[in-house]
VMD Tcl script that draws the C-alpha trace (Angstrom):
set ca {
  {0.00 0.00 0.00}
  {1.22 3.69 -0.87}
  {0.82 6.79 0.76}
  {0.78 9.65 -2.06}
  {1.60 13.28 -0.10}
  {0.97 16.06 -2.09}
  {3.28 18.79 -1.62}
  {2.36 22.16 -0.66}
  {2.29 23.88 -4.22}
  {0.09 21.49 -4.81}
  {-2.35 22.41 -2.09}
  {-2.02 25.97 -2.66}
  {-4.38 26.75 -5.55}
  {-6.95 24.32 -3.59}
  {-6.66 26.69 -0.33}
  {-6.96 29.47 -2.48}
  {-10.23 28.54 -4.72}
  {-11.58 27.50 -0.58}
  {-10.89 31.28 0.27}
  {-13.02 32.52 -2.40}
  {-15.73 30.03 -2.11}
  {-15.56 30.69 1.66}
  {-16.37 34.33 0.56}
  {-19.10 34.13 -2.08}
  {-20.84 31.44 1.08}
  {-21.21 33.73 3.78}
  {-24.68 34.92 4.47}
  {-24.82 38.88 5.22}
  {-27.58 37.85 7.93}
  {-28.07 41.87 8.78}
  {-29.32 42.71 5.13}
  {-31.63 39.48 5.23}
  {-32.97 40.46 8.90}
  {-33.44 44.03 7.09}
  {-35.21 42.49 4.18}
  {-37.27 40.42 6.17}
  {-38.76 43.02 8.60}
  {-39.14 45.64 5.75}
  {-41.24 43.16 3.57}
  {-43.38 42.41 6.64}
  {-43.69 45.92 7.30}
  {-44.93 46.73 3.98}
  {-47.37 43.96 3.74}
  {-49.09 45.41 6.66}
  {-49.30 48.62 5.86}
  {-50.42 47.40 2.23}
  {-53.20 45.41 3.81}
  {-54.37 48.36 6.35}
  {-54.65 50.61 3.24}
  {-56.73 47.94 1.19}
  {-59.20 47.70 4.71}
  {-59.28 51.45 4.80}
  {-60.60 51.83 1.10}
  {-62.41 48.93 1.17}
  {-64.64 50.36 4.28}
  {-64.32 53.71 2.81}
  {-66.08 52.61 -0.50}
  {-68.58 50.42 1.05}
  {-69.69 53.37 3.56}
  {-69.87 55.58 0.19}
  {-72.11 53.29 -1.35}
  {-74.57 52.81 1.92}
  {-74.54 57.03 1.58}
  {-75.85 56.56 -1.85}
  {-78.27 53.73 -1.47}
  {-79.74 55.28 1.23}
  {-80.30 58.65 -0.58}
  {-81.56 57.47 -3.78}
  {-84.08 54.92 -1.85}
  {-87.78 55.48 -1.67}
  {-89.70 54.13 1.48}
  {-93.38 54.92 -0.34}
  {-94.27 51.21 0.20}
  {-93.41 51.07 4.04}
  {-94.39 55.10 5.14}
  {-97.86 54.01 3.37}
  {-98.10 50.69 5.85}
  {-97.28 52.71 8.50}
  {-99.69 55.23 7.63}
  {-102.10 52.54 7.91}
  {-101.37 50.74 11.37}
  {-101.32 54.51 13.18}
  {-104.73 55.21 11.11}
  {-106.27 52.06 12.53}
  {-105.20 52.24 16.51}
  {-106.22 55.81 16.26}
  {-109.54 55.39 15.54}
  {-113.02 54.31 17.27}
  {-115.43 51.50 16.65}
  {-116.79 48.26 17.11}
  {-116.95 45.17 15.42}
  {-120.33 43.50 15.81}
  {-119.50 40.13 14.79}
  {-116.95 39.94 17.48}
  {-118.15 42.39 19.93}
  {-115.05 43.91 20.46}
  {-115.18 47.63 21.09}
  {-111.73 49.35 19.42}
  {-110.54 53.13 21.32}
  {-107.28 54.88 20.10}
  {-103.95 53.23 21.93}
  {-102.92 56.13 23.94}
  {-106.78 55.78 25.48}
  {-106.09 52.01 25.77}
  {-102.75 52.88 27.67}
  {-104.09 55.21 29.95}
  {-106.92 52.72 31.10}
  {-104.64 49.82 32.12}
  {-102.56 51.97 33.87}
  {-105.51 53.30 36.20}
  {-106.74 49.75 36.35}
  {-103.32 48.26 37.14}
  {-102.91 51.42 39.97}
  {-106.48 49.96 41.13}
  {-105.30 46.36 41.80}
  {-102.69 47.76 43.46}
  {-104.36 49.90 45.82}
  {-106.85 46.82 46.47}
  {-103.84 44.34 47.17}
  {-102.11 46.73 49.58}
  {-105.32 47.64 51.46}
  {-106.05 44.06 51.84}
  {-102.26 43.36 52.86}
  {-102.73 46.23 55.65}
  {-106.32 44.45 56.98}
  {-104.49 41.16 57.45}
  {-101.70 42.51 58.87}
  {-103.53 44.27 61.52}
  {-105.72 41.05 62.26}
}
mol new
graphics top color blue
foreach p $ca { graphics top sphere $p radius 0.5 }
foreach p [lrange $ca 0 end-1] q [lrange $ca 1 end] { graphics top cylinder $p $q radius 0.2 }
display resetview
C-alpha cells in the first residue's frame, strides 16, 4: 500500500479557490434580517390601506343607497297601522269595542294602579288582624 503526499504547491491553488468560495458562502444575515422586517412591514401597511378603502367605499355606497331609496311602500303601511289604533269602533261580529292606543294605555294603567291599591289595602287588613 502507498501513501501519495501532495506537496504544498500542490495544495495551494486548492486553499486558495476554498478562500473565495468561503467568501461568495457567507450569508450577510443583517441585510436578510433588514429584508425580512421591511417586507413584513410593507405587507401590513399594504393590507391596512386595502381595509381602509375597502370600508371607505362600502360606507360611500350605503350614503348613496340610502339617498336614492324610496320608502313609499313602508311610510304608506305605517300610515295605515297609526290610522287604525287611532280610531273608534266596534266590530259587531266579534263584539269587540276598538278606542285609540294612547286611550287604551291610559286605562290599564288606572286599572293596574287599582289592583294595586286593592292588594295593599287588603295586605294592611291582614296585617292588623
Amino acid at each position: 500500500m502507498a501513501v501519495v503526499f501532495r506537496s504544498q504547491e500542490a495544495l495551494r491553488p486548492i486553499n486558495l479557490i476554498d478562500r473565495q468560495m468561503a467568501k461568495y458562502d457567507d450569508l450577510d444575515t443583517k441585510q436578510i434580517f433588514t429584508i425580512g422586517i421591511s417586507s413584513v412591514v410593507i405587507t401590513a401597511v399594504t393590507i391596512l390601506a386595502v381595509q381602509y378603502v375597502y370600508f371607505l367605499l362600502v360606507a360611500g355606497h350605503e350614503a348613496q343607497f340610502q339617498a336614492e331609496s324610496s320608502y313609499a311602500r313602508q311610510n304608506a303601511i305605517l300610515n295605515a297601522q297609526s290610522a287604525e289604533i287611532s280610531k273608534y269602533g266596534a266590530d259587531p261580529t266579534t263584539g269587540y269595542v276598538t278606542i285609540p292606543i294612547e286611550q287604551a294605555m291610559e286605562l290599564v294603567a288606572k286599572e293596574s294602579q287599582a289592583d294595586s291599591d286593592n292588594h295593599a289595602d287588603h295586605a294592611t287588613d291582614n296585617d292588623a288582624t
